[in-house]
C-alpha positions in Angstrom: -53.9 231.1 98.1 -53.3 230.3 101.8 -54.2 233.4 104.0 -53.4 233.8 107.7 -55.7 232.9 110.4 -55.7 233.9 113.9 -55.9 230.8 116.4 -56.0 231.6 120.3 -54.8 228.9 122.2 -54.4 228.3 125.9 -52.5 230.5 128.7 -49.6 228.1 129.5 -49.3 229.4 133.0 -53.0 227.9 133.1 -51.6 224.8 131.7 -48.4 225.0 133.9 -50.7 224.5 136.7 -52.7 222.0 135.5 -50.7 219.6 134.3 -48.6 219.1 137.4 -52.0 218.8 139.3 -52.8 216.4 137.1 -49.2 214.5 137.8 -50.5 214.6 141.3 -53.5 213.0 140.7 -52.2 210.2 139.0 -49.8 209.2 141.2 -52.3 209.6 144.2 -54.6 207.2 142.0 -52.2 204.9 141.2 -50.9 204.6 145.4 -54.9 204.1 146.0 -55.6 201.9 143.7 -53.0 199.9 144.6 -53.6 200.0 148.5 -57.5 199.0 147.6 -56.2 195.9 145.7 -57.4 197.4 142.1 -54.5 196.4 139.9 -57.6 197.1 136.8 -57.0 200.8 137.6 -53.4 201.2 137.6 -52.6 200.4 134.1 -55.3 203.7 133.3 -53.6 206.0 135.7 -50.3 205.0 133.7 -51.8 205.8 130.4 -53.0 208.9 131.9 -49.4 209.9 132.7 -47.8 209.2 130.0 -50.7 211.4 128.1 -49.9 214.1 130.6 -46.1 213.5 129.5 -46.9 214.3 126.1 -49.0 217.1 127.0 -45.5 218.7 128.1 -44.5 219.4 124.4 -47.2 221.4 124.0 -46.0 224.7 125.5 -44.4 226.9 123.5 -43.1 230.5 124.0 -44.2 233.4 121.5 -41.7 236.8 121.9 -42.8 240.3 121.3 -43.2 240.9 117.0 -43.2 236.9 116.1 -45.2 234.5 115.4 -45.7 230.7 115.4 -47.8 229.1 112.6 -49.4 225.9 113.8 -50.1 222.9 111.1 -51.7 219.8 112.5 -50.1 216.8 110.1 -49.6 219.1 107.2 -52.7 221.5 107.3 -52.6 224.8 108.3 -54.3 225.6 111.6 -53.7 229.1 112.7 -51.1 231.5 113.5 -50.6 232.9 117.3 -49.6 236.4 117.8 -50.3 237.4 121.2 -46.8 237.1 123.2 -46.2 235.1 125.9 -46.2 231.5 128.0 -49.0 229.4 125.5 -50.0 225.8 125.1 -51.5 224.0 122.3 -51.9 220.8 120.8 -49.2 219.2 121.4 -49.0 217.4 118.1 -48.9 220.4 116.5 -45.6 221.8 114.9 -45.3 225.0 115.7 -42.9 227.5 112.9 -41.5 230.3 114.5 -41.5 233.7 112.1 -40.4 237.3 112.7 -42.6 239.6 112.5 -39.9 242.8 112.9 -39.2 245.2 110.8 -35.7 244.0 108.7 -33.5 245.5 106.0 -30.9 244.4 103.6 -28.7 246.1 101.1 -28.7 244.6 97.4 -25.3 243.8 95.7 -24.0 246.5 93.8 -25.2 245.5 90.2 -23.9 246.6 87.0 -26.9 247.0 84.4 -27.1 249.3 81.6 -29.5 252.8 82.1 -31.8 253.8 79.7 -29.0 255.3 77.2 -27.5 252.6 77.5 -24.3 253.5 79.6 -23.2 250.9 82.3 -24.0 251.9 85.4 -23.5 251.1 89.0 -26.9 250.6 91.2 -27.9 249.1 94.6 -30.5 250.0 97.0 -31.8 249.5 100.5 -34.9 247.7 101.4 -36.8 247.8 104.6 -39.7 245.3 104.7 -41.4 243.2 107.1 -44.1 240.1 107.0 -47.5 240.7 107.5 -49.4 237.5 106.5 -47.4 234.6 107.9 -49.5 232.1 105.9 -48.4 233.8 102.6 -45.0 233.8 103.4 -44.5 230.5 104.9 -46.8 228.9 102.3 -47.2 230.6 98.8 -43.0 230.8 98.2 -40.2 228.4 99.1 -38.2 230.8 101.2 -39.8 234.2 102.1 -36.3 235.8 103.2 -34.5 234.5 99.4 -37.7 235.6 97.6 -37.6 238.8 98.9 -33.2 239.7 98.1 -33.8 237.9 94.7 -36.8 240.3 94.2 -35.5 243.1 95.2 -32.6 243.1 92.8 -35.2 242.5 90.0 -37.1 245.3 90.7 -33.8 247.6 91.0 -32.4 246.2 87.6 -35.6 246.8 85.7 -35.9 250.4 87.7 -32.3 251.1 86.6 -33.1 250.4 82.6 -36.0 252.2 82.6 -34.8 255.9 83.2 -31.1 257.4 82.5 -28.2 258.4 85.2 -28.6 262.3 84.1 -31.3 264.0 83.0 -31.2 265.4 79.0 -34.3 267.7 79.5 -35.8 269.8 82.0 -38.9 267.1 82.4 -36.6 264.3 82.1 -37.0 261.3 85.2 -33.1 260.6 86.2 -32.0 258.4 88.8 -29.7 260.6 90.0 -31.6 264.0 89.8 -35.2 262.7 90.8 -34.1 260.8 94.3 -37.6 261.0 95.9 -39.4 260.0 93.0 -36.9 257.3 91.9 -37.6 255.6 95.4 -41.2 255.7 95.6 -41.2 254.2 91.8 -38.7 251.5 93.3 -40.7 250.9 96.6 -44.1 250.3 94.5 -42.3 247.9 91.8 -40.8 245.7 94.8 -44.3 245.8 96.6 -45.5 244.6 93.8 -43.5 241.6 93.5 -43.6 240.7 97.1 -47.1 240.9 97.6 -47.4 237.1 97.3 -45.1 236.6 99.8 -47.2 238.4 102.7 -44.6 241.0 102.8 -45.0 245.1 103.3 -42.1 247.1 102.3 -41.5 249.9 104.2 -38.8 251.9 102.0 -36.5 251.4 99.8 -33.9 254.4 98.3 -30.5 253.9 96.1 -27.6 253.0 98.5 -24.8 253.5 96.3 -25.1 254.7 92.2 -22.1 255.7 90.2 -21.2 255.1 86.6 -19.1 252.1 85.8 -15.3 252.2 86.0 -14.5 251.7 82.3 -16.8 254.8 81.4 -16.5 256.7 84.7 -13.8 259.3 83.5 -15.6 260.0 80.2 -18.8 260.8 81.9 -16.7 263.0 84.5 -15.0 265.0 81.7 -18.7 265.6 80.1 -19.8 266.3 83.4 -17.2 269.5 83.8 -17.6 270.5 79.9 -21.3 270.7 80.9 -20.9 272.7 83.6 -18.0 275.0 82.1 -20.7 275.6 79.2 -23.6 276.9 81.6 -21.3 278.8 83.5 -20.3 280.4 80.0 -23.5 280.7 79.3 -24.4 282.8 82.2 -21.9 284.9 82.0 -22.5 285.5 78.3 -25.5 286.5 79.2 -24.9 288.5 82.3 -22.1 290.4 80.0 -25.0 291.3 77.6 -27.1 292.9 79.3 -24.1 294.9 81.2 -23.9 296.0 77.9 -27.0 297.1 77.1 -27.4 298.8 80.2 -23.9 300.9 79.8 -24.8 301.9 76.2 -28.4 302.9 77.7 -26.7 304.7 80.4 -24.6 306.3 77.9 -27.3 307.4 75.7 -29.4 308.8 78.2 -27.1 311.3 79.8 -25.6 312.4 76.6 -22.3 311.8 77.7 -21.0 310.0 74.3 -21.9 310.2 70.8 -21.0 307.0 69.4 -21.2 306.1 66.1 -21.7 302.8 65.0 -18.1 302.1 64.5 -17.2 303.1 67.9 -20.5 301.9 69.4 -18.9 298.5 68.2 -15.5 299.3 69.6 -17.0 299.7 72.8 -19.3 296.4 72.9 -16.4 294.4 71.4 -14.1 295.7 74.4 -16.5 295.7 77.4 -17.3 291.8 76.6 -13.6 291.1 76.6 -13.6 293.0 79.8 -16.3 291.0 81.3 -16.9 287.4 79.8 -12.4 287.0 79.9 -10.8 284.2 81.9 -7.5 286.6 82.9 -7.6 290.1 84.0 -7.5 292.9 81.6 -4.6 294.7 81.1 -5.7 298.9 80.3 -4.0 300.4 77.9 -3.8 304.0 78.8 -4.0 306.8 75.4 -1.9 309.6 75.8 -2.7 310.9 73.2 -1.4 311.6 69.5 2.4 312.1 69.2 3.7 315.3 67.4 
């Protein structure tokens, strides 16, 4: 495995300077040589310039959060990080790489959950490159490894737990968000590794049942929640109840007998667990 070296080259402002001075020379050289009757030393001070010509390809500009990666004839010399003017070999190629911080949005997939039911899933990922060897190197094309990656990691996350939770302990990726996306960001780190990439986050974009299954799920959604609301106020009703009959007892204001202690329970939890209001009947009494 290739891993990133640091390689300090020259300050091209140095080399800016230099280079023209050495221009100067040559020329001066060549003027004396000639006006002294040397012709022997001309064809040097040519050589020299055209050396000094090819000297000119060396400089190369390096921006704030980049990188250039130097090879020498395939081999891997170094990478330069310190922004600026620089100059180097100049028969070095020199790869420019970001070294910004960069997000992408997968495609919305369609993958099955862990019961089974299609579902609709895509995510955000927010990475950046932190060993330009690795990622210029060990994979084809860093930017490709990391999208086809990334969709990987959020199919395999997405058959691995269901949409809604069944149990109170139950991992769902809609009801455990923050722990769905630290599960997520750990899987894709641990596929890009390889590629000298860090990611920074990643969290669900967009997740929805599919389309042919949506409207079931939305009516079992509502019967769910028209059952615990039942539920509550089942239980609510109860122990109104309770504490009515308690109240009654206790103050002696009734003496109920089973029969009507049963009247009254049947017709306060019609009063209280009913969908419409109740309508009193009012006794009057017997007729004669």
């Amino acid at each position: 495995m290739i891993r990133e070296k640091r390689r300090s080259v020259a300050n091209g402002f140095l080399a800016l300077l230099l280079i023209p001075l050495g221009f100067i020379g040559c020329g001066y050289g060549i003027y004396h040589a000639a006006d002294l009757g040397n012709l022997l030393l001309i064809p040097v001070f040519i050589f020299c310039i055209l050396l000094l010509i090819i000297c000119l390809s060396g400089f190369f500009m390096v921006n704030p959060n980049e990188a250039r990666v130097l090879q020498l004839f395939g081999s891997y010399v170094g990478s330069v990080i310190h922004p600026g003017l620089r100059w180097a070999n100049p028969f070095y190629s020199k790869k420019r790489i970001s070294l910004r911080v960069r997000n992408f949005e997968t495609e919305k997939l369609k993958v099955n959950d862990h019961d089974g039911n299609p579902v609709e899933i895509a995510a955000v990922v927010v990475w950046k490159v932190i060993d330009t060897a690795e990622a210029l190197f060990e994979v084809d094309d860093y930017e490709h490894y990391v999208h086809v990656q990334s969709e990987a990691a959020v199919r395999n996350l997405a058959t691995r737990y269901s949409y809604d939770a069944h149990g109170p302990d139950d991992i769902s990726l809609r009801g455990n968000t923050e722990q769905v996306a630290e599960m997520l960001q750990s899987e894709i780190q641990d596929r890009l590794t390889k590629a000298g990439v860090e990611v920074i986050e990643a969290r669900i974009s967009h997740l929805a049942y599919a389309s042919e299954i949506a409207g079931a799920m939305l009516r079992r959604q509502q019967a769910a929640a028209v059952i615990a609301a039942r539920k509550k106020i089942v239980e609510g009703a109860v122990g109104m109840v309770e504490m009515a009959l308690a109240e009654l007892s206790d103050k002696d204001i009734l003496d109920l007998d089973p029969e009507k202690k049963a009247n009254l329970v049947g017709n306060l939890l019609v009063v209280l667990c009913g969908e419409h209001d109740v309508q009193p009947v009012v006794n009057t009494g017997n007729s004669a």
